[in-house]
C-alpha distance (Angstrom), angle and dihedral (degrees) to the residues before:
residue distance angle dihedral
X1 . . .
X2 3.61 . .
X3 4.06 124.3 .
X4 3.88 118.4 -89.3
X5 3.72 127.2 159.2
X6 4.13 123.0 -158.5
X7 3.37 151.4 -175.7
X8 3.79 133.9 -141.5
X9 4.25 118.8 163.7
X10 3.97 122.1 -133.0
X11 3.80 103.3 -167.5
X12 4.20 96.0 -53.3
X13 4.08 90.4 -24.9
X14 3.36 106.4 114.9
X15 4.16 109.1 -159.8
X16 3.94 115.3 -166.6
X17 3.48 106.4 -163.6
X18 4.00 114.8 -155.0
X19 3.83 129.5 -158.8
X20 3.80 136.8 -172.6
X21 3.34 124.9 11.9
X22 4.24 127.8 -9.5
X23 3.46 106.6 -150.8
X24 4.31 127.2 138.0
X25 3.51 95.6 -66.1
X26 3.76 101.7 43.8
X27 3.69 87.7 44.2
X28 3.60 88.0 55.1
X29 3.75 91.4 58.7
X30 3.75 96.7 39.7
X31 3.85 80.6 62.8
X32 3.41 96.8 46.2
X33 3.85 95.7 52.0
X34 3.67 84.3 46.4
X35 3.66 101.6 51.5
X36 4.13 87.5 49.9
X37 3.93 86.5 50.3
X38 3.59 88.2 52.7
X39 3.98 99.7 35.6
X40 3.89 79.7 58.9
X41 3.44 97.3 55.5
X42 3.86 102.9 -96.3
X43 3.72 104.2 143.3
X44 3.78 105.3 169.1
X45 3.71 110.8 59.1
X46 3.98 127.6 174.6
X47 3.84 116.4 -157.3
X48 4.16 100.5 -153.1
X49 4.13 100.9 -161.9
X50 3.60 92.4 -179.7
X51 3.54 94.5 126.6
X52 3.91 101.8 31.8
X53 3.57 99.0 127.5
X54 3.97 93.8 -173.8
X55 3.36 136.4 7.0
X56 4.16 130.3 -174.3
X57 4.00 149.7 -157.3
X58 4.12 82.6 -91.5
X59 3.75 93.6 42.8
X60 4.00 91.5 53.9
X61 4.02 85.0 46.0
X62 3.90 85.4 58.9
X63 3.46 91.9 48.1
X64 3.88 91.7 50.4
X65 3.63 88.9 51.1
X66 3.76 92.4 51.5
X67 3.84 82.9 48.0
X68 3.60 93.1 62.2
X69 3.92 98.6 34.7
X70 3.56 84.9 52.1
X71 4.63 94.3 51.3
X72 3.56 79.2 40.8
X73 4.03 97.5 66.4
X74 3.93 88.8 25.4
X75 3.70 97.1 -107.0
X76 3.58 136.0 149.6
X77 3.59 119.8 -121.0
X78 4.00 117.7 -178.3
X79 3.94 131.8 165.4
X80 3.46 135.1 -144.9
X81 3.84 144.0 -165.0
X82 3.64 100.7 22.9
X83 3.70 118.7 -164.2
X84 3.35 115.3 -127.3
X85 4.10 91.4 -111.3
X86 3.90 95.5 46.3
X87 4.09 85.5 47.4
X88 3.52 88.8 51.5
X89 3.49 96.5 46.0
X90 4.21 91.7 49.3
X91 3.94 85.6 53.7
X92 3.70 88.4 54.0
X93 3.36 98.9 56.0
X94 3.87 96.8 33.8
X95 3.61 93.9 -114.2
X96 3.70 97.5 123.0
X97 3.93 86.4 71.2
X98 3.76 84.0 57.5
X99 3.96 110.1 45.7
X100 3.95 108.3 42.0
X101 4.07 110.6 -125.9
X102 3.31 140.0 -143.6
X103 4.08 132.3 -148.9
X104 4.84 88.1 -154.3
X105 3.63 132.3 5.0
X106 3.72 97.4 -106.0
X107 3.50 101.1 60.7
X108 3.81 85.3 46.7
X109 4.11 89.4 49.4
X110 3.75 85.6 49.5
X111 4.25 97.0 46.2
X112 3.87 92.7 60.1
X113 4.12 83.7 62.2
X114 3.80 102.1 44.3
């Protein structure tokens, strides 16, 4: 499966849903997209890894770096459907205490209204 990033909207939830592999250069344009979204006034963002087959050291330093662009232009960035090896990975690298999870999309719809 090759890489592809897209959006869909919930009410003013934006979710970017990722496939394939997250390594530098996809994590590069995950930023990208996400710094547009956010440049254009998106501030609730939902990163849906269901399909990430793969993700590494300079994938998690992309997400980081979204992390901070994101506190930066106070925006909320959020991820859902975790595979078990990108979870694992997150815990590794302490990241999961960083960028809030969630196990389905609904409850992670719902979280950016509680």
């Amino acid at each position: 499966m090759g890489f592809s990033a897209s959006t869909r909207q919930f009410g003013d939830v934006t979710v970017v849903d990722v496939r394939g592999r997250f390594t530098l250069i996809e994590g590069e344009a995950v930023h990208e997209m996400l710094l547009d979204l956010m440049q254009d006034g998106r501030r609730k963002l939902l990163l849906n890894f269901r399909d990430v087959t793969y993700l590494d050291s300079s994938g998690v330093g992309q997400l980081v770096r979204a992390l901070y662009t994101a506190q930066k232009l106070s925006a909320q960035l959020r991820a859902v459907e975790l595979s078990p090896r990108v979870a694992e990975v997150l815990r590794l690298v302490n990241l999961h205490a960083i960028l809030t999870d969630f196990p389905d999309e609904q409850t992670a719809l719902r979280s950016f209204f509680d």
